[in-house]
Biopython code that builds the backbone (N, CA, C, O; Angstrom):
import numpy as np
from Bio.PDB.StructureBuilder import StructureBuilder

atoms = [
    (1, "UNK", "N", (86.381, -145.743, 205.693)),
    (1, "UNK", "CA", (86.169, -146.154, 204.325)),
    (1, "UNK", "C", (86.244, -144.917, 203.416)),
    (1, "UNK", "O", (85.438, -143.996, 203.547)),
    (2, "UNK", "N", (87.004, -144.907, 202.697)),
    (2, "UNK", "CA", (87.108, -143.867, 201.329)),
    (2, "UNK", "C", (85.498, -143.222, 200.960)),
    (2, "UNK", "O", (84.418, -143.597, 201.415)),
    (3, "UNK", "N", (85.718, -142.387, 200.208)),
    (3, "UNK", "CA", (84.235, -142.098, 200.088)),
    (3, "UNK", "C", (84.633, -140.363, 199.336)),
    (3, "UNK", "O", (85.523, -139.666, 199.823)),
    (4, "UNK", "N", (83.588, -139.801, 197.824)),
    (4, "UNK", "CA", (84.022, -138.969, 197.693)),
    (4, "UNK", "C", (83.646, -137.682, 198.529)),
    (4, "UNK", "O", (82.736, -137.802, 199.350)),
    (5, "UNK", "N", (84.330, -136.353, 198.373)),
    (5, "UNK", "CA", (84.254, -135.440, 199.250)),
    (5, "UNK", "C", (82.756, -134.614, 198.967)),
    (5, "UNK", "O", (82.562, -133.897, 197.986)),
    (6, "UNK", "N", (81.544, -134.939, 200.280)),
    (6, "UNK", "CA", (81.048, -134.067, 199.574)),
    (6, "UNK", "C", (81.162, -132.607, 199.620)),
    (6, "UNK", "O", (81.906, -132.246, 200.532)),
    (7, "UNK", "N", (80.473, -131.289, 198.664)),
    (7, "UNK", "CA", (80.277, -130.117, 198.735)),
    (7, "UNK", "C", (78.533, -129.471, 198.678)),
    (7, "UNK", "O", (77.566, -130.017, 199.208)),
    (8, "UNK", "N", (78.520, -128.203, 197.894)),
    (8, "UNK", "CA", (77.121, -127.661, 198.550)),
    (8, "UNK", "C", (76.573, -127.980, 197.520)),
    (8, "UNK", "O", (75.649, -127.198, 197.295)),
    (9, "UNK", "N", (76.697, -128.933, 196.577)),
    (9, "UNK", "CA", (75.588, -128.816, 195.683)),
    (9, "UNK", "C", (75.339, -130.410, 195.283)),
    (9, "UNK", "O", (74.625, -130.882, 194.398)),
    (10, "UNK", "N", (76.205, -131.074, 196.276)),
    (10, "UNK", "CA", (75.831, -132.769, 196.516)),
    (10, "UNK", "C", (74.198, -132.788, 197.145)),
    (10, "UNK", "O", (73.726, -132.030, 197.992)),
    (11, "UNK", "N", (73.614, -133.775, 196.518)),
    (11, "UNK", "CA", (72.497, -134.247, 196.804)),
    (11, "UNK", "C", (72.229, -135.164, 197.843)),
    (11, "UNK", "O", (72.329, -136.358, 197.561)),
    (12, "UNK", "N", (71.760, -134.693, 199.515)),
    (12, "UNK", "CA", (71.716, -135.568, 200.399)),
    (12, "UNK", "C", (70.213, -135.312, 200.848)),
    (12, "UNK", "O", (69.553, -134.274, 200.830)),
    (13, "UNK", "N", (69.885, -136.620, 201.263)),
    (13, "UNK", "CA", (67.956, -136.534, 201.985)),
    (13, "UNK", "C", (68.256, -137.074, 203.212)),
    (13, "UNK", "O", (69.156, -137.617, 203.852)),
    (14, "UNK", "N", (67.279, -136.746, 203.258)),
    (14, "UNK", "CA", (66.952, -137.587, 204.763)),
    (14, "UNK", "C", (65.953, -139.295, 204.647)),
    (14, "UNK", "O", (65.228, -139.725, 203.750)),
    (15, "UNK", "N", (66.140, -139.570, 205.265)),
    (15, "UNK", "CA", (65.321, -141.134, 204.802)),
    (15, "UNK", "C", (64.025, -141.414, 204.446)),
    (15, "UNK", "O", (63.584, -142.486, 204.031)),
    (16, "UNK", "N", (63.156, -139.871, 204.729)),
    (16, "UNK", "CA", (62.156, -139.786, 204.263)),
    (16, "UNK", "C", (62.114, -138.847, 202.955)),
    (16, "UNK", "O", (60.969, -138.658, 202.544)),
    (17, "UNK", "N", (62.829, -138.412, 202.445)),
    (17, "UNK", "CA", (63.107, -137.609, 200.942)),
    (17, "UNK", "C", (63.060, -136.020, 201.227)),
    (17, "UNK", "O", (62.682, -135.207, 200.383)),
    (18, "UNK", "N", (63.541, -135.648, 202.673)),
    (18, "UNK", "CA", (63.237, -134.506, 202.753)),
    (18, "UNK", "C", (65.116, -133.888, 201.889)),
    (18, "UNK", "O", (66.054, -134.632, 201.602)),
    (19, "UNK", "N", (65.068, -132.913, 201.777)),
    (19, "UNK", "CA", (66.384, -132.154, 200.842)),
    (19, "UNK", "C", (67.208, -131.777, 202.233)),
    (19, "UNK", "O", (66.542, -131.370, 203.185)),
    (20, "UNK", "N", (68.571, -131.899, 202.357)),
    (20, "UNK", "CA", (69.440, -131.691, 203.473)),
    (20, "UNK", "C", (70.267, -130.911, 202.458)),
    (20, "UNK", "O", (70.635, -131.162, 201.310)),
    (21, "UNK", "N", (70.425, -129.903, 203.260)),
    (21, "UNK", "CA", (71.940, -128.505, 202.881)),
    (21, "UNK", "C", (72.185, -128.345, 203.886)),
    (21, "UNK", "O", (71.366, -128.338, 204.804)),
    (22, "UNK", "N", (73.801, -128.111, 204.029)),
    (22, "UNK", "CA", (74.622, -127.754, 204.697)),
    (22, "UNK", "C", (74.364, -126.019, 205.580)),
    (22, "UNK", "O", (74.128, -125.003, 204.926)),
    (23, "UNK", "N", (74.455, -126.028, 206.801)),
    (23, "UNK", "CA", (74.367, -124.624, 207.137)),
    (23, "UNK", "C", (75.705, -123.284, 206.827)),
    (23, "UNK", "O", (75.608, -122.059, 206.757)),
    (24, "UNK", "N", (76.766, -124.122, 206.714)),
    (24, "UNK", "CA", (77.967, -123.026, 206.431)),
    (24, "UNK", "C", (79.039, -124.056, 206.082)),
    (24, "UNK", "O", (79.738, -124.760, 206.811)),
    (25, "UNK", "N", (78.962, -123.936, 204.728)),
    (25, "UNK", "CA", (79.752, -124.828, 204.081)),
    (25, "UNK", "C", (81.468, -124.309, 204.622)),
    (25, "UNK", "O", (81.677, -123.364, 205.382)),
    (26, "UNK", "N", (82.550, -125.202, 204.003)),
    (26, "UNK", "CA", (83.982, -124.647, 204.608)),
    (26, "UNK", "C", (84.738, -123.907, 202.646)),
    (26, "UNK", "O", (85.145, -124.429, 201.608)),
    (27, "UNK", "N", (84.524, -122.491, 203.169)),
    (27, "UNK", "CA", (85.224, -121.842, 201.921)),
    (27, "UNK", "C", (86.207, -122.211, 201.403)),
    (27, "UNK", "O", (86.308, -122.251, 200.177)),
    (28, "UNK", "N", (87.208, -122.583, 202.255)),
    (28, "UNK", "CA", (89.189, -122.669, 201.921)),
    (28, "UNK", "C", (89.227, -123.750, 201.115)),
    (28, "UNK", "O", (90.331, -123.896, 200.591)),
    (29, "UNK", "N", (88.131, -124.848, 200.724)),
    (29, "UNK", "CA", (88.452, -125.825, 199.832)),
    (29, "UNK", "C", (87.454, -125.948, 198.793)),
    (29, "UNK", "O", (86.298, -126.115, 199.180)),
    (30, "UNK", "N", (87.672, -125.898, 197.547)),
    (30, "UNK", "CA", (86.452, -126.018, 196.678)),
    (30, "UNK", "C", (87.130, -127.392, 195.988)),
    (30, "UNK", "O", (88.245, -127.874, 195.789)),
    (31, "UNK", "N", (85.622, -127.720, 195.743)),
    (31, "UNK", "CA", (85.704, -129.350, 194.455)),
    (31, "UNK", "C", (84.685, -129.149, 193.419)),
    (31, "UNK", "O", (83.495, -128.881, 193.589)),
    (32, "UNK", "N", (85.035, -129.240, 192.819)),
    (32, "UNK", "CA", (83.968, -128.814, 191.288)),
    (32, "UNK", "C", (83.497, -127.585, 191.030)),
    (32, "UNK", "O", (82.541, -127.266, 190.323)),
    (33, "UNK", "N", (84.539, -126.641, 191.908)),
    (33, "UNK", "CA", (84.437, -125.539, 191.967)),
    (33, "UNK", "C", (83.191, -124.621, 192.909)),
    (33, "UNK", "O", (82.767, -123.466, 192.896)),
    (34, "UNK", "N", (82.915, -125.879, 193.697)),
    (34, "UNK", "CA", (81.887, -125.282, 195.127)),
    (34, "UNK", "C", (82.703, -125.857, 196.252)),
    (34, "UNK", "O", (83.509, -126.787, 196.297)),
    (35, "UNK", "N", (82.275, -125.075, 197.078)),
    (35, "UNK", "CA", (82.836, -124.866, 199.063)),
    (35, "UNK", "C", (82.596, -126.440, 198.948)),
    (35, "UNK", "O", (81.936, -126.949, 198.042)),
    (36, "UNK", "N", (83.402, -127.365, 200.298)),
    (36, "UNK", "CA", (82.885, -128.814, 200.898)),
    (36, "UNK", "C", (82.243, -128.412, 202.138)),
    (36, "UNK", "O", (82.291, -127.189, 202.272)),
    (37, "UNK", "N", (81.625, -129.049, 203.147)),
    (37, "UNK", "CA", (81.270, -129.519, 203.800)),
    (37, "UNK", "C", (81.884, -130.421, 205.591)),
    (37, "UNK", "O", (81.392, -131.547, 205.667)),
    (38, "UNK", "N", (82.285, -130.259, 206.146)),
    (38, "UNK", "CA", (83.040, -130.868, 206.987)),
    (38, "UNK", "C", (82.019, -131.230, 207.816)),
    (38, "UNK", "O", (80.906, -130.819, 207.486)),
    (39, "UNK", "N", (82.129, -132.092, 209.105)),
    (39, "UNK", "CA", (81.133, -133.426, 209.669)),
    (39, "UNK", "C", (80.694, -131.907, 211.100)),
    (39, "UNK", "O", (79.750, -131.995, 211.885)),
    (40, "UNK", "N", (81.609, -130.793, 211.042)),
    (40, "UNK", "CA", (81.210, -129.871, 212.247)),
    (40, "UNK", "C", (80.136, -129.028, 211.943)),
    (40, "UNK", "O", (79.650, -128.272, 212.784)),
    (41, "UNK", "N", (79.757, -129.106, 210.851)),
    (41, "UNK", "CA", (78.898, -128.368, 209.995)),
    (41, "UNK", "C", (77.470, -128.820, 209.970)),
    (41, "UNK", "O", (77.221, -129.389, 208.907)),
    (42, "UNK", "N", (76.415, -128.754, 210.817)),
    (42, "UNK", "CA", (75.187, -129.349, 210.782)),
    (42, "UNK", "C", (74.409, -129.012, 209.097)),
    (42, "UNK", "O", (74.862, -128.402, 208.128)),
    (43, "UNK", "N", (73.647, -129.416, 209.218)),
    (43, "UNK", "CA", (72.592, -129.470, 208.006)),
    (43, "UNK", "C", (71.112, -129.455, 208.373)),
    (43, "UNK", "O", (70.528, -130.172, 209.185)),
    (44, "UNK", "N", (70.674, -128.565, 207.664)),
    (44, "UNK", "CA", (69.226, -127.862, 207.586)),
    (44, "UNK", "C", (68.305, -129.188, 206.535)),
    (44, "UNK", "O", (68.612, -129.298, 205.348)),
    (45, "UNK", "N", (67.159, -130.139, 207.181)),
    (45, "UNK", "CA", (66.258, -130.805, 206.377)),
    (45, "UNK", "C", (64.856, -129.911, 205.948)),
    (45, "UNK", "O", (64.166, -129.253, 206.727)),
    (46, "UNK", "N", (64.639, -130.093, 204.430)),
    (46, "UNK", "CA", (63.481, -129.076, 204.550)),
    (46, "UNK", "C", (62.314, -130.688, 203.582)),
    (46, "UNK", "O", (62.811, -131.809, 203.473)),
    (47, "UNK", "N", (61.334, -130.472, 203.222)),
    (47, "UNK", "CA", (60.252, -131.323, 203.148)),
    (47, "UNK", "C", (60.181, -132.751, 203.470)),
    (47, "UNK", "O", (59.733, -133.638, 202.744)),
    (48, "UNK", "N", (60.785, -132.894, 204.901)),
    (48, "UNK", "CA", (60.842, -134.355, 205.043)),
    (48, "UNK", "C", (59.038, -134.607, 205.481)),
    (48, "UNK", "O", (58.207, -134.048, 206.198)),
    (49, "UNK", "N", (59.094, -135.766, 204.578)),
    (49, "UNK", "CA", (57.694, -136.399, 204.406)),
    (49, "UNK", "C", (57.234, -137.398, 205.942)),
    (49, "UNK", "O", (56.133, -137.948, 205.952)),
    (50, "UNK", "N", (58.127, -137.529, 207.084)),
    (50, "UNK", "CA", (57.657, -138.350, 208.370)),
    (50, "UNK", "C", (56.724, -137.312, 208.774)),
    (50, "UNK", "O", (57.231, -136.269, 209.184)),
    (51, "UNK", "N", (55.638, -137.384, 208.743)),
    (51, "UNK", "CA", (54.659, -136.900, 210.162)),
    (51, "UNK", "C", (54.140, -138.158, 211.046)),
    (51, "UNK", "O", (53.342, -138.982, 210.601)),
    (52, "UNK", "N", (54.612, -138.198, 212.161)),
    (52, "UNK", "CA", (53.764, -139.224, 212.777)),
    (52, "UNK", "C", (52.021, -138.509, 213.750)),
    (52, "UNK", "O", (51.702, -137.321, 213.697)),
    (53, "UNK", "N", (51.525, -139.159, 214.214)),
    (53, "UNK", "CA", (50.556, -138.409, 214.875)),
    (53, "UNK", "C", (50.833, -137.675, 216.036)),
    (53, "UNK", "O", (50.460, -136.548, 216.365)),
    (54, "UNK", "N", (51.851, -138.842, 216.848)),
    (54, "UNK", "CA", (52.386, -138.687, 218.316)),
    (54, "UNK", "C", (53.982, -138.789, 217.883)),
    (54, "UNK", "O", (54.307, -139.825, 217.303)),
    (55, "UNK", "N", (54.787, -138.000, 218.073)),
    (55, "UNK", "CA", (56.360, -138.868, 218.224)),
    (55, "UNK", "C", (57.131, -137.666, 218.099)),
    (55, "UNK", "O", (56.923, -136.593, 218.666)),
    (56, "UNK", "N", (58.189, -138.010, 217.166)),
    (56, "UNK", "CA", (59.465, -137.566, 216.831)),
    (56, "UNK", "C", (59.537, -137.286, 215.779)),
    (56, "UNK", "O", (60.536, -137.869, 215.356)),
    (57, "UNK", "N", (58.866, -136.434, 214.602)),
    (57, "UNK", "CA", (58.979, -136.120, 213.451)),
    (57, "UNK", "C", (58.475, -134.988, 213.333)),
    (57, "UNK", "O", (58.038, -134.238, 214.205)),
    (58, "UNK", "N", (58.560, -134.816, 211.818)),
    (58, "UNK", "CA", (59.490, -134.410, 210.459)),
    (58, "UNK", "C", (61.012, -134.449, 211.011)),
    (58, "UNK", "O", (61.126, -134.323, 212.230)),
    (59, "UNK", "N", (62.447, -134.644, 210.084)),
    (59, "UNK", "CA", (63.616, -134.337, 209.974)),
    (59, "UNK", "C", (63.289, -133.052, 210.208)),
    (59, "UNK", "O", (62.299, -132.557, 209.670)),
    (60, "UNK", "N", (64.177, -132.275, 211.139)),
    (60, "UNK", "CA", (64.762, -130.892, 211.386)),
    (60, "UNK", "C", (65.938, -130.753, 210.586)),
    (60, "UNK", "O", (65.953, -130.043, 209.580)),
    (61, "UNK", "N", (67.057, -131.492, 211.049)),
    (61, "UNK", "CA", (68.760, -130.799, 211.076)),
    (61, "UNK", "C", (69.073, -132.611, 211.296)),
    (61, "UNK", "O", (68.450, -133.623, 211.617)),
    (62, "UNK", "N", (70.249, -132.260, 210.946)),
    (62, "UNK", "CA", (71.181, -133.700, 211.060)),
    (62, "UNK", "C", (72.405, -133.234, 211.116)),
    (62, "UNK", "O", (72.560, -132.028, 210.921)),
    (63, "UNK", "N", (73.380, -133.949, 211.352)),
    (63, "UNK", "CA", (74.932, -134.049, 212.439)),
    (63, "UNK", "C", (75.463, -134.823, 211.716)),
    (63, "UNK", "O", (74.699, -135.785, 211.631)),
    (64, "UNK", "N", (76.870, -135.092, 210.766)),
    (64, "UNK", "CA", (77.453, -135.817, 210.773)),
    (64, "UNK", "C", (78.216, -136.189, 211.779)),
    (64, "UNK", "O", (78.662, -135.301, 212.506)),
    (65, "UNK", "N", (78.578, -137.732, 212.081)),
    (65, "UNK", "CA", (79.118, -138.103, 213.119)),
    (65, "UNK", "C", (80.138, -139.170, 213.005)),
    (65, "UNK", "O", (80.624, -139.591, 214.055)),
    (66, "UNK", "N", (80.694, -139.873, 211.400)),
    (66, "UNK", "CA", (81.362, -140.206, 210.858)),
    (66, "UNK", "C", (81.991, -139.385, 209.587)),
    (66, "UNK", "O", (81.245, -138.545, 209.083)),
    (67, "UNK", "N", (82.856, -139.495, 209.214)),
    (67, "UNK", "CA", (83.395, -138.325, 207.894)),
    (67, "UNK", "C", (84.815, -139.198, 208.050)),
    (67, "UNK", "O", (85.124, -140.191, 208.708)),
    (68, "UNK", "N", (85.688, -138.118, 206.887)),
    (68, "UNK", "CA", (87.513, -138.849, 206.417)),
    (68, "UNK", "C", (88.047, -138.716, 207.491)),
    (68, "UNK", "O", (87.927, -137.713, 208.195)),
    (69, "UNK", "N", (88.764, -139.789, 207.785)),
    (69, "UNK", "CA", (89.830, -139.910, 208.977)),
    (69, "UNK", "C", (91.187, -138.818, 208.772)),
    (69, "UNK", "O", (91.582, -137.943, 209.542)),
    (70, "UNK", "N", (91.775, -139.279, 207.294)),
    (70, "UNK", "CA", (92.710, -138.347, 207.263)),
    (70, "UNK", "C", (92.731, -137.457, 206.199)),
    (70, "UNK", "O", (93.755, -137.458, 205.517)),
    (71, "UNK", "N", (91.769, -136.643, 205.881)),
    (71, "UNK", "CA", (91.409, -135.463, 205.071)),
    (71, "UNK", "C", (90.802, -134.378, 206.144)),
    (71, "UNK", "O", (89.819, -134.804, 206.749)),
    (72, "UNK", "N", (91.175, -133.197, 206.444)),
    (72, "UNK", "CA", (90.659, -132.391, 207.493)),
    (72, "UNK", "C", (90.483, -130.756, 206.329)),
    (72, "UNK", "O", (91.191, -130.214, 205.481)),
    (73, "UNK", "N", (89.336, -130.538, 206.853)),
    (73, "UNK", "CA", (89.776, -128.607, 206.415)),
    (73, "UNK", "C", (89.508, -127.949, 208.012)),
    (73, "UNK", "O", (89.105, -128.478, 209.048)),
    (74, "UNK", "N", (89.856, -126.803, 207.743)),
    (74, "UNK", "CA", (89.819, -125.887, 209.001)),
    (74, "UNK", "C", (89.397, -126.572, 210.685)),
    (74, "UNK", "O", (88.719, -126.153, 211.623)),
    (75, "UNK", "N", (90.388, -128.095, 210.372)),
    (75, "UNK", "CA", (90.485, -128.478, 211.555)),
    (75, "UNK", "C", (89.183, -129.450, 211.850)),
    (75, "UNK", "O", (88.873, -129.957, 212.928)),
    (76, "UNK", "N", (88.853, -129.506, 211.222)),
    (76, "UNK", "CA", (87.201, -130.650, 210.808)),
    (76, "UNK", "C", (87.865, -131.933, 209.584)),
    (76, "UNK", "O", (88.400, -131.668, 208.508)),
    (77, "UNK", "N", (87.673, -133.010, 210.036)),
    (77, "UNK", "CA", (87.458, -133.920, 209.140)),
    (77, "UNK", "C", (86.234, -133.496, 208.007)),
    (77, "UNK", "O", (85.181, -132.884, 208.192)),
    (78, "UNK", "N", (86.811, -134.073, 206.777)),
    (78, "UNK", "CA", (85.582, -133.325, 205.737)),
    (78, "UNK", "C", (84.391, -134.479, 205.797)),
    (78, "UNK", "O", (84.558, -135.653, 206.127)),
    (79, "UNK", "N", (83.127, -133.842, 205.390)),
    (79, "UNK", "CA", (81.987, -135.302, 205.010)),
    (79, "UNK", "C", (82.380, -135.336, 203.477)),
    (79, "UNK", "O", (82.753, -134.592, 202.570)),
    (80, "UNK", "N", (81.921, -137.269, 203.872)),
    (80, "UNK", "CA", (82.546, -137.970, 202.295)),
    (80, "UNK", "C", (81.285, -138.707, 202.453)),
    (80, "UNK", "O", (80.814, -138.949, 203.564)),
    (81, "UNK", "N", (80.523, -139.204, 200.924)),
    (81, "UNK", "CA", (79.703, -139.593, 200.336)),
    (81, "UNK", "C", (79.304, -141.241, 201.412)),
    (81, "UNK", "O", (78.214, -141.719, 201.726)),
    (82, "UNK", "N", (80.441, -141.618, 201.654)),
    (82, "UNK", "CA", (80.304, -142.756, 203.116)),
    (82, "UNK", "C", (80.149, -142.766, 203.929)),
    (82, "UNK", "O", (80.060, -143.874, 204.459)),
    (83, "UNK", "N", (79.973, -141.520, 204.777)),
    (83, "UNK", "CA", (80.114, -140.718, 205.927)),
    (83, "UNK", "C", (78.923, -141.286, 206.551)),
    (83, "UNK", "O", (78.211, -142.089, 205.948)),
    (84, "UNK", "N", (78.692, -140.901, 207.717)),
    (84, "UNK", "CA", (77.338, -141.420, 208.524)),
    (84, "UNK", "C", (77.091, -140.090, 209.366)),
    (84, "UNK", "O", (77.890, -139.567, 210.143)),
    (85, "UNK", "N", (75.711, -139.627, 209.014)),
    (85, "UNK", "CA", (75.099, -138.564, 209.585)),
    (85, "UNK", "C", (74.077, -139.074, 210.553)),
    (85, "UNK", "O", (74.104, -140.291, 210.732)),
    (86, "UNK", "N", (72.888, -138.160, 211.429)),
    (86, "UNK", "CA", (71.805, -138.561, 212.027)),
    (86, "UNK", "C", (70.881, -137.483, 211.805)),
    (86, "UNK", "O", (71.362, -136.360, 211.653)),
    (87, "UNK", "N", (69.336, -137.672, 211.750)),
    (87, "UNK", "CA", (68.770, -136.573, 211.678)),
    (87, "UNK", "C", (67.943, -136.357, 213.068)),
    (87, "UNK", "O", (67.541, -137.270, 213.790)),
    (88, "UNK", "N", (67.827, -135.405, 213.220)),
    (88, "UNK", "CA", (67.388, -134.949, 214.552)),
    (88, "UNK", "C", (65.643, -134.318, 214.309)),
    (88, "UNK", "O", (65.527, -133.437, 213.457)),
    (89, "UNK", "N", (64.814, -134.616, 214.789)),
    (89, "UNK", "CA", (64.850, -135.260, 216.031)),
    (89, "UNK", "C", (64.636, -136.667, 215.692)),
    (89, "UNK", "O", (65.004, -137.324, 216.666)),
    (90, "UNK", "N", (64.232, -137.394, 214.807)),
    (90, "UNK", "CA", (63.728, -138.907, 214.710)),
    (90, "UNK", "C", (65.136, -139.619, 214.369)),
    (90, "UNK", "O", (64.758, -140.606, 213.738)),
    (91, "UNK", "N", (66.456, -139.678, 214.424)),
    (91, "UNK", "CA", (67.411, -140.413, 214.555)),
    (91, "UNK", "C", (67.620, -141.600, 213.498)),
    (91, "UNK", "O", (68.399, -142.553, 213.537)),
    (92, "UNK", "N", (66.789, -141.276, 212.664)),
    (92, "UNK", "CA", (67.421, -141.663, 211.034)),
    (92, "UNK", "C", (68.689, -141.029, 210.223)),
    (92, "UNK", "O", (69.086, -139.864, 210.258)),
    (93, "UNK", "N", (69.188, -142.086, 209.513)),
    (93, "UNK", "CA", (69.899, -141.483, 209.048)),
    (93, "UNK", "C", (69.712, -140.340, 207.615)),
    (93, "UNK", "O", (68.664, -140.176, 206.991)),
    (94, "UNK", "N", (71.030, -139.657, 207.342)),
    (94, "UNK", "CA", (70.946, -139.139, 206.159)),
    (94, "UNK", "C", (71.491, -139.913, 204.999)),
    (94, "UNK", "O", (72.386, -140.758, 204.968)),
    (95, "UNK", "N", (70.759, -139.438, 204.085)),
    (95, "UNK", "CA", (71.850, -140.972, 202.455)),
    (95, "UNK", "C", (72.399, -139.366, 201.498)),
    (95, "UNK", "O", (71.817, -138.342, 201.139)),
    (96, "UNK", "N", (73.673, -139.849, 201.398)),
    (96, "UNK", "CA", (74.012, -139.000, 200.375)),
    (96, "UNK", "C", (73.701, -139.426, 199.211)),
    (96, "UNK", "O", (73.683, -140.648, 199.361)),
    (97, "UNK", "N", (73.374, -139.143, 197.861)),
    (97, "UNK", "CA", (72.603, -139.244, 197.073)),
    (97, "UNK", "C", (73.623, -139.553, 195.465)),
    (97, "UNK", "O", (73.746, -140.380, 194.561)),
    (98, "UNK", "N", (74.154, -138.271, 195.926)),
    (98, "UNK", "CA", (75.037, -137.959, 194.224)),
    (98, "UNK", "C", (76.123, -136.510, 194.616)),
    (98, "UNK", "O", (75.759, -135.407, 195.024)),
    (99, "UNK", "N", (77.144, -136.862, 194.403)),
    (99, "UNK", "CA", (78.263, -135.753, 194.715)),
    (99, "UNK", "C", (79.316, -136.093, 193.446)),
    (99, "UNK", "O", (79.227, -136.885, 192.507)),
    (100, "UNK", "N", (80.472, -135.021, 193.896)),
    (100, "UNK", "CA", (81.442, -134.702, 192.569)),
    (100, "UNK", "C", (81.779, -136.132, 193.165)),
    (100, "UNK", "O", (81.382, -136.557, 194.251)),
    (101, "UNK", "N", (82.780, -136.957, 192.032)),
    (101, "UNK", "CA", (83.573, -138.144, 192.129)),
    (101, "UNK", "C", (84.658, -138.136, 191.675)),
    (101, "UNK", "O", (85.048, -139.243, 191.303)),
    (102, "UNK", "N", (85.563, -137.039, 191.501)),
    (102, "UNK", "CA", (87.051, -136.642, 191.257)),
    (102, "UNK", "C", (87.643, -136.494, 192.174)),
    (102, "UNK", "O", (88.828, -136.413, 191.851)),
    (103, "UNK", "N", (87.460, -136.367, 193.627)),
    (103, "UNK", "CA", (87.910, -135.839, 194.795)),
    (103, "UNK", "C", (87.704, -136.715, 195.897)),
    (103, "UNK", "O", (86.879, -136.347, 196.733)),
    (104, "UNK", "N", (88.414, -138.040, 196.104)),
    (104, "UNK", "CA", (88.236, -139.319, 197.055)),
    (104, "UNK", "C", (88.829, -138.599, 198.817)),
    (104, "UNK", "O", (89.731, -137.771, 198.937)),
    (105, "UNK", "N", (88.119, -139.136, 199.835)),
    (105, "UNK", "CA", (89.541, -138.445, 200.826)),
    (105, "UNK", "C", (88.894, -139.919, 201.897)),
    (105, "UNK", "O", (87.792, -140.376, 202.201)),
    (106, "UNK", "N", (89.982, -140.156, 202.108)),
    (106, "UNK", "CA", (89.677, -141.550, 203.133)),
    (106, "UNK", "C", (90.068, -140.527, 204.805)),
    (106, "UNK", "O", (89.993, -141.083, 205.901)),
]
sb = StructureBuilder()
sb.init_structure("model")
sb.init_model(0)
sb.init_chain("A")
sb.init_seg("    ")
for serial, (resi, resn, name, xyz) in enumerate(atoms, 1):
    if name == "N":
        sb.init_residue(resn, " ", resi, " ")
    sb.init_atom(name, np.array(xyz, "f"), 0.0, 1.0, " ", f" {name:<3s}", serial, name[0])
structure = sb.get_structure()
């Protein structure tokens, strides 16, 4: 599914509202004049609000594991605003939030 491209200054959480950034965005392509993002590229969660008593929480890091079929940079499909991530360790997803919308890549 189409979806726009995100980059480093798109707004993604984790399902509990913690803030997700990218660990090493991909330089060779800018959109709105910042680096994108590709699905090989994990992401750092910082104030995710899950504490359970016993379990699998706070969000750490999340994985995209869906992204553009045929949009690639440096050999990575890029993440697009449709994309489907996971967060590790509690296996929620990530929601992208708000990104540039000039730059579609299916």
């Amino acid at each position: 599914m189409p979806g726009p491209i995100l980059h480093i200054g798109a707004t993604v959480m984790c399902s509990h509202g913690g803030q997700a950034l990218p660990t090493a965005p991909s330089p060779r392509v800018l959109v709105s004049g910042m680096p994108i993002t590709t699905i090989a590229v994990p992401y750092t969660v910082a104030g995710c609000a899950f504490a359970p008593p016993v379990g699998n929480g706070p969000c750490v890091t999340a994985q995209w594991v869906v992204g553009a079929v045929q949009v690639i940079s440096e050999g990575q499909p890029v993440a697009i605003l449709t994309g489907t991530a996971v967060c590790a360790p509690t296996g929620t997803p990530l929601l992208p939030v708000m990104a540039q919308m000039r730059v579609i890549a299916s």
